[in-house]
Structures are given as structure tokens and as C-alpha cells.
C-alpha positions as CSV (number, residue, x, y, z in Angstrom):
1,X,13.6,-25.3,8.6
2,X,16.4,-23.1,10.0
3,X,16.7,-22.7,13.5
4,X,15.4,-19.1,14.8
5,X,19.0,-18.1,15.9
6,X,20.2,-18.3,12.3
7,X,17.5,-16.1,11.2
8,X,18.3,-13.3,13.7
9,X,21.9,-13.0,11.6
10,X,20.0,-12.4,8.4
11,X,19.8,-8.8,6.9
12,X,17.0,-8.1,5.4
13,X,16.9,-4.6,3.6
14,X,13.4,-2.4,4.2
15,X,10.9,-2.3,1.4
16,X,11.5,-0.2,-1.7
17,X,8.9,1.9,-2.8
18,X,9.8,3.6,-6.1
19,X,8.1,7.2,-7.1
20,X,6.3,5.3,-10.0
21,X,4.6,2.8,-8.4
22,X,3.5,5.7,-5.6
23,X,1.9,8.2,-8.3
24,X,0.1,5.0,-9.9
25,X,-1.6,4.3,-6.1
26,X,-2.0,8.2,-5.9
27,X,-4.0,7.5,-8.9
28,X,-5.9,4.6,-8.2
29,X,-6.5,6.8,-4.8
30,X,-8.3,9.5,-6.5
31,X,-10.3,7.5,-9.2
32,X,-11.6,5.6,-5.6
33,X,-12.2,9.3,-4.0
34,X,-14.1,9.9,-7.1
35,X,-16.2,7.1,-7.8
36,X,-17.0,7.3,-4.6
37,X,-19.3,10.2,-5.0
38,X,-20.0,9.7,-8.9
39,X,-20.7,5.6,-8.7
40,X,-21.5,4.2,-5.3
41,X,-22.8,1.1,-7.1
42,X,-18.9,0.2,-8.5
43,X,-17.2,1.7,-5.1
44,X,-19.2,-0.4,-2.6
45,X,-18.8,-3.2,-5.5
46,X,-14.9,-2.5,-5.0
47,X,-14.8,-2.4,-1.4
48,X,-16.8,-5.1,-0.8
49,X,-14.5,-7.2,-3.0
50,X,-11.2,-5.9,-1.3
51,X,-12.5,-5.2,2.3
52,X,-8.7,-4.3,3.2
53,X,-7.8,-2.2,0.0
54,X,-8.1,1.1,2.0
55,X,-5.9,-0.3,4.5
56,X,-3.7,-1.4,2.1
57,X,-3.3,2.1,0.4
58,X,-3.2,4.0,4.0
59,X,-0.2,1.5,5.1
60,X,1.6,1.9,1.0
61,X,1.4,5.6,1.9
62,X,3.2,5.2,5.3
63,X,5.9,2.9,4.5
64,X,6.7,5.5,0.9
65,X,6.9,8.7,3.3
66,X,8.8,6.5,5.9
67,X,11.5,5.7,3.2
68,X,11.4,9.5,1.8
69,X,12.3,10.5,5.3
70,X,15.0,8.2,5.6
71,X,17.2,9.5,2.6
């Protein structure tokens, strides 16, 4: 294991988030939004499955507009 003072010297670049794999989550977004209304059966089957999914597309949204900022 290196020692945590070699790690502090380490540049590690930010996350990339291309616009292609954004649009697909956009999409993934609204099929959820719509089966949400049209087929609660498959959503709560979804969300039960992947308790932090939500989470995880909330926090994919953040760290894309964080990077669009940036440039």
C-alpha cells in the first residue's frame, strides 16, 4: 500500500461526462417519469431493485452541468 503522502502528489483528472452518455440518462429519465404514471407495477419493481437509481441520476445530472460550467 502506498503511504498517504504519496497519494496527495497524485493528479487525478475530474470525471468525464460525454453529451452521449447524458442524452441516453435523459432518456432512461423520462421512460422512468413515464412509467411511473403508465406502469406502477414495473416502476416500483425498478425502484425497488435499484433503491439508489434516483440518486444516482440526480448526482450524473450534477457532476454533467458541473463539467459544462467549467469549459
Amino acid at each position: 500500500m502506498m503511504p498517504l503522502r504519496l497519494w496527495k502528489n497524485i493528479n487525478v483528472p475530474p470525471p468525464f461526462i460525454s453529451d452521449d452518455a447524458y442524452q441516453r440518462i435523459e432518456q432512461f429519465k423520462k421512460y422512468l417519469d413515464s412509467i411511473s404514471i403508465a406502469d406502477k407495477k414495473n416502476y416500483e419493481a425498478i425502484i425497488n431493485s435499484r433503491p439508489h437509481l434516483t440518486d444516482s441520476i440526480a448526482m450524473f445530472e450534477k457532476l454533467y452541468l458541473s463539467q459544462s460550467k467549467k469549459q
